[in-house]
Each structure stands twice: as C-alpha cells, then as structure tokens.
TIRO-2110 file (N, C-alpha, C; in Angstrom, 1 decimal):
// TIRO-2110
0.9, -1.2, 0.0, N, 1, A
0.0, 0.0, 0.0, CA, 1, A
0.9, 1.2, 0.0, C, 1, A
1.1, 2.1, -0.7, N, 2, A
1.2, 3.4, -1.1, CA, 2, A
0.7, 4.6, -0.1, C, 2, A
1.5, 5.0, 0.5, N, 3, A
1.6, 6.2, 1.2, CA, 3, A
0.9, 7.5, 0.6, C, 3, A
1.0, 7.6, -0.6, N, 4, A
0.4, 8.6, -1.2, CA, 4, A
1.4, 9.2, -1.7, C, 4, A
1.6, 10.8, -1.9, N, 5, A
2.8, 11.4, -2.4, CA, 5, A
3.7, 11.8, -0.9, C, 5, A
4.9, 11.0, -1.3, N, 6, A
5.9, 11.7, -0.5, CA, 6, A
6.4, 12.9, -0.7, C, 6, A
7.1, 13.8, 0.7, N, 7, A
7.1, 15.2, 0.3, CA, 7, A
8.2, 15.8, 1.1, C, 7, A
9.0, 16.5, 1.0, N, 8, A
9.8, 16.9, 2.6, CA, 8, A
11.0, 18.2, 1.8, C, 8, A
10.9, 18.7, 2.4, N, 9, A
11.7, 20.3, 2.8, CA, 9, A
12.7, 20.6, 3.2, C, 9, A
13.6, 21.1, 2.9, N, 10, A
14.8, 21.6, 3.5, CA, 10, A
15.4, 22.9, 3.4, C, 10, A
15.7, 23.2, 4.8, N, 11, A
16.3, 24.8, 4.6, CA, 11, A
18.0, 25.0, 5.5, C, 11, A
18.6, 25.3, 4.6, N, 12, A
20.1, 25.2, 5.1, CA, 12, A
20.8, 26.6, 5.3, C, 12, A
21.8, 26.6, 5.5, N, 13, A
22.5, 28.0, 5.6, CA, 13, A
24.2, 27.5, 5.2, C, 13, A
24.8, 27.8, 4.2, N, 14, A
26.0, 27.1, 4.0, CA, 14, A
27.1, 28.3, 3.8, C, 14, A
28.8, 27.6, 4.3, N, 15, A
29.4, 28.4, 4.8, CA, 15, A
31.1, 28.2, 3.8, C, 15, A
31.5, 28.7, 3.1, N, 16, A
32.7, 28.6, 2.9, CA, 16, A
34.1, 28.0, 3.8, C, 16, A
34.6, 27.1, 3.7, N, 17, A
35.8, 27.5, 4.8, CA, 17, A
37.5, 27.4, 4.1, C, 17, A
37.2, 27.4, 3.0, N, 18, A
38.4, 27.2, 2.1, CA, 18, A
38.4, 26.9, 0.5, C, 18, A
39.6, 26.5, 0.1, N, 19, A
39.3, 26.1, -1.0, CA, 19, A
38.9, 24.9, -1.3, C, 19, A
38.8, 23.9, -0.1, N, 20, A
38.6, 23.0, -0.6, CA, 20, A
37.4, 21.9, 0.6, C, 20, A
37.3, 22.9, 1.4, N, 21, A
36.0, 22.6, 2.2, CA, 21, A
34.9, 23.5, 2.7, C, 21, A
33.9, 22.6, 3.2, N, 22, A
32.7, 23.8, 3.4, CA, 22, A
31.8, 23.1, 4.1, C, 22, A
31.0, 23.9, 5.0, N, 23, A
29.9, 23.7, 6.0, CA, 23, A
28.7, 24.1, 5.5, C, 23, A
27.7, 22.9, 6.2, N, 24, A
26.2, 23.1, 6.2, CA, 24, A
25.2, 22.5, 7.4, C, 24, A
24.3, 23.5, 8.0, N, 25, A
23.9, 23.7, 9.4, CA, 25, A
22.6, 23.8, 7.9, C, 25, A
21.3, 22.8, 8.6, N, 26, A
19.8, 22.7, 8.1, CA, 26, A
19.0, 21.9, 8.8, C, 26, A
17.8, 22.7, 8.2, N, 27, A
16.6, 21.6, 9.4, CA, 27, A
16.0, 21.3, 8.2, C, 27, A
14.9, 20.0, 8.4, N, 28, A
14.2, 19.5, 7.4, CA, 28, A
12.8, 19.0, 7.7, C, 28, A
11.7, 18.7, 7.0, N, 29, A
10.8, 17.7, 7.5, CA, 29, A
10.3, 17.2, 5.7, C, 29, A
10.1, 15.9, 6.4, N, 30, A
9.4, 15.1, 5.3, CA, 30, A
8.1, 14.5, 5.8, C, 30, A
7.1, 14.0, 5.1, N, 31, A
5.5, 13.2, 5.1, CA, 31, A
5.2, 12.7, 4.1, C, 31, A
3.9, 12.6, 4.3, N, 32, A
3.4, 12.0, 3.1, CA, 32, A
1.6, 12.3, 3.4, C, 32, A
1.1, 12.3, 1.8, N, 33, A
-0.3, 13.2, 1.9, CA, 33, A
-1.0, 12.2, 2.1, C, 33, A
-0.6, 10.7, 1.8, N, 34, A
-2.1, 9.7, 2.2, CA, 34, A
-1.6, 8.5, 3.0, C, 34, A
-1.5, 8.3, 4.3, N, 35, A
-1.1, 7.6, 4.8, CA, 35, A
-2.4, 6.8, 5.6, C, 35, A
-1.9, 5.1, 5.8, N, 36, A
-2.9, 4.4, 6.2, CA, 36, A
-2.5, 3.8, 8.1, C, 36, A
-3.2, 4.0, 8.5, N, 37, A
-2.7, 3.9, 10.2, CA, 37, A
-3.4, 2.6, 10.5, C, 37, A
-2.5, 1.2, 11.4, N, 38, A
-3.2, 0.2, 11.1, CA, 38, A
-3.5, 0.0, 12.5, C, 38, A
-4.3, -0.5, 13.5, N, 39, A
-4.7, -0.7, 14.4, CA, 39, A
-5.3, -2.0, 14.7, C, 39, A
-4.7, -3.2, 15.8, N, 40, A
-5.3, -4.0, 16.3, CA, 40, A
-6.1, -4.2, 17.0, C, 40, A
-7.2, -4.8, 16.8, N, 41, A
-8.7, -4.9, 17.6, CA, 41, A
-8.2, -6.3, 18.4, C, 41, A
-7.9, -6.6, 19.5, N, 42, A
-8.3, -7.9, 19.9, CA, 42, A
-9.6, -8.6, 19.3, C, 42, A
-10.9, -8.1, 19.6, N, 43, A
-12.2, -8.7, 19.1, CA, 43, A
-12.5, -8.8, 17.9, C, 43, A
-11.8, -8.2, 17.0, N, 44, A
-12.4, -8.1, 15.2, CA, 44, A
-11.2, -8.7, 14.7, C, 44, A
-9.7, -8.2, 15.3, N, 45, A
-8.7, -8.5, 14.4, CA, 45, A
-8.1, -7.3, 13.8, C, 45, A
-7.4, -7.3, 12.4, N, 46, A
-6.9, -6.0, 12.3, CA, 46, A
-8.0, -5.0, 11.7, C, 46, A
-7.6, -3.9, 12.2, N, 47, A
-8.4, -3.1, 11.3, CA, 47, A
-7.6, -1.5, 10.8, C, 47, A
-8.4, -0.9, 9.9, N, 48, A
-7.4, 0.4, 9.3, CA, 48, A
-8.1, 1.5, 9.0, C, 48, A
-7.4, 2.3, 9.0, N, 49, A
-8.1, 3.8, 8.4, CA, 49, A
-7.3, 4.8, 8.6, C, 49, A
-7.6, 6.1, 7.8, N, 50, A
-7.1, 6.3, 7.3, CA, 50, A
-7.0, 8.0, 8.0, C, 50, A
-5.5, 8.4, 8.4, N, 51, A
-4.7, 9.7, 8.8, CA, 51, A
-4.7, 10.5, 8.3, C, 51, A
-4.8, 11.9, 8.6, N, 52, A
-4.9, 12.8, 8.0, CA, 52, A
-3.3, 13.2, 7.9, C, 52, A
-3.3, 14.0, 6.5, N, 53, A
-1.5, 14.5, 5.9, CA, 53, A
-0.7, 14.9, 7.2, C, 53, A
0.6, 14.9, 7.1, N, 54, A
0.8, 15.3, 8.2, CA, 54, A
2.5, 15.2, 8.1, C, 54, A
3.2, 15.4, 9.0, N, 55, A
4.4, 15.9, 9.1, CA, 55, A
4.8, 14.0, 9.7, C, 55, A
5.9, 13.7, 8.8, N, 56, A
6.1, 12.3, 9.6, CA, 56, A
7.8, 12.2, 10.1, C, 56, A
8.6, 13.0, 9.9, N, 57, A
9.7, 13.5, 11.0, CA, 57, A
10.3, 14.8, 10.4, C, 57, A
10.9, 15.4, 11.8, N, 58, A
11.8, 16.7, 11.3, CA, 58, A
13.4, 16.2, 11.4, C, 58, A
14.0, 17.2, 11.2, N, 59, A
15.7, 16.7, 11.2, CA, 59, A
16.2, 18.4, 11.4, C, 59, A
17.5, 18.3, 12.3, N, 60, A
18.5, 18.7, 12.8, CA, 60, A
19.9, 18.3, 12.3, C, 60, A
20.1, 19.0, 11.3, N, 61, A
21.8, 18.4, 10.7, CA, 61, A
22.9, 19.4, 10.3, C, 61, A
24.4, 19.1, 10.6, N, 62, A
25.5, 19.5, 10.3, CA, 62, A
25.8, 19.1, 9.2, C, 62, A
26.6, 19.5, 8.9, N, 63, A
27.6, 18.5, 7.1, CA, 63, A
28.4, 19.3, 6.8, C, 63, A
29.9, 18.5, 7.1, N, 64, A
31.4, 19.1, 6.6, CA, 64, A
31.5, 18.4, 5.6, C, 64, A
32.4, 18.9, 4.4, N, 65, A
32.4, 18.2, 3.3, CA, 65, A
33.6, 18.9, 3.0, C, 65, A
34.7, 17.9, 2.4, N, 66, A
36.1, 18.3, 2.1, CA, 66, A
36.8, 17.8, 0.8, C, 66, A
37.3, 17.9, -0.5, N, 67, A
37.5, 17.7, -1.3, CA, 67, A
38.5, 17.0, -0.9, C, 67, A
38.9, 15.3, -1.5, N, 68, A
40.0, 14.4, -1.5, CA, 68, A
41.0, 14.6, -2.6, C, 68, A
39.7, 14.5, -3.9, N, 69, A
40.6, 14.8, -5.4, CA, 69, A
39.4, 15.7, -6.1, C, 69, A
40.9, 16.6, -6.7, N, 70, A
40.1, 17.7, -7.5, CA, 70, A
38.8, 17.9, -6.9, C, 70, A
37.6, 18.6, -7.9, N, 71, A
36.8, 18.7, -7.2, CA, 71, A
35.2, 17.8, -6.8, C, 71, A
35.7, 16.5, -7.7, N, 72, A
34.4, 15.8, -8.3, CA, 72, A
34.1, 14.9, -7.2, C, 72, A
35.3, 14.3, -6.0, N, 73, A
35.9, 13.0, -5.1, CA, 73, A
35.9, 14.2, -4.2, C, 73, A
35.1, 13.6, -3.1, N, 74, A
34.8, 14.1, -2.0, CA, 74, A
34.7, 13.5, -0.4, C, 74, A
34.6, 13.9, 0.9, N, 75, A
34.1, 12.9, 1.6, CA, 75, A
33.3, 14.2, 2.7, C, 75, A
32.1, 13.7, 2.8, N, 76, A
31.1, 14.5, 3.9, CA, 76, A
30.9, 13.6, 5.2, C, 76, A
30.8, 14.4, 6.2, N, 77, A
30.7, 13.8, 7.4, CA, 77, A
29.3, 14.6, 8.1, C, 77, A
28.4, 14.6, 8.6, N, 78, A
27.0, 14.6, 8.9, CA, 78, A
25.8, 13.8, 10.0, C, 78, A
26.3, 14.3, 11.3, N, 79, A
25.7, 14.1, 12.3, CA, 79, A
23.9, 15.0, 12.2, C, 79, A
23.1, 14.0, 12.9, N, 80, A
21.7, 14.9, 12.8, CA, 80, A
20.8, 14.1, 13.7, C, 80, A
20.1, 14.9, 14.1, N, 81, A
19.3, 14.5, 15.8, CA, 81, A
18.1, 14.6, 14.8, C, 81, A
17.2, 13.5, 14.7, N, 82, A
15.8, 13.4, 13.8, CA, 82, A
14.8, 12.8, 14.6, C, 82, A
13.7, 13.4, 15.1, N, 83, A
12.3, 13.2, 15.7, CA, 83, A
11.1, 12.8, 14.8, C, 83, A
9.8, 12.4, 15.4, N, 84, A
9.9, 11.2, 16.3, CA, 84, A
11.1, 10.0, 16.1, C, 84, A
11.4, 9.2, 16.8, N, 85, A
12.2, 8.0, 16.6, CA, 85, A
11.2, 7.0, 16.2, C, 85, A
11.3, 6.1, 15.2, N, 86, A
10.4, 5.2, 14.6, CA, 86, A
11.4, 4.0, 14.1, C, 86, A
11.3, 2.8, 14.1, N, 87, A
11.8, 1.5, 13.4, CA, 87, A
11.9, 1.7, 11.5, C, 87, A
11.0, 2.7, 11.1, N, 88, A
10.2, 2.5, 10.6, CA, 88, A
11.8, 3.8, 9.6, C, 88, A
12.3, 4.7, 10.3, N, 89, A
13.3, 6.2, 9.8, CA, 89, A
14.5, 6.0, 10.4, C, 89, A
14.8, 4.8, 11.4, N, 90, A
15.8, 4.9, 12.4, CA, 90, A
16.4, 6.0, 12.6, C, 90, A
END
C-alpha cells in the first residue's frame, strides 16, 4: 500500500571554509499526503483507516564536506538529531 505522495523540505544555511572545504547547518521535514494507520482490535482483528497528511519527521543536521581529489571526489561527514524515533526512519 502506497503512502500517497511523498514530500519533505529543506532549509540550510551554507558556509565557505576554504578552498577545498565547506559547511552546512539545516533543518528538514518530510511526510506524506495519504497515509494508512493500522490498528489491532483484539475482538475483530486488524483493522485500518485512514490519517490525516501530516508531518512524519523533522531533522536537525550539520555536514562538513572536504575535497580528496580535485573537485568531483569528495568525503562528507553529517551528524543529525531526527524526531519522532520510529523503526520504521531509524
């Protein structure tokens, strides 16, 4: 089953630190517009229905990024604290 349209946002602020590296500080959220929420009934068994659109996590992230070779080979490093915690986004 299809989620509906997936969708999510990002707004960054990025910073020069050389010639060959650079920083980025952004927050994000992603969802989705049709999502199905499933719920167990002991007495009936499962049953479903259906959530209204809605925001399904935000994010909090850094990202250093430094050129190895030239400028195409790269390596980024990117810590980020992301809400709710789910099995589902780890």
């Amino acid at each position: 089953m299809s989620p509906g349209v997936l969708w999510g946002s990002e707004l960054a602020l990025l910073a020069y630190l050389g010639a060959r590296s650079g920083v980025q500080v952004g927050v994000g959220v992603t969802g989705a517009t049709d999502q199905e929420v499933a719920i167990v009934d002991p007495a009936t068994g499962l049953q479903t229905f259906r959530a209204t659109p809605g925001v399904d996590r935000y994010r909090v992230y850094t990202r250093l990024r430094r050129d190895v070779y030239r400028r195409w080979l790269f390596l980024e490093i990117e810590p980020e604290y992301a809400w709710p915690y789910t099995a589902q986004f780890g």
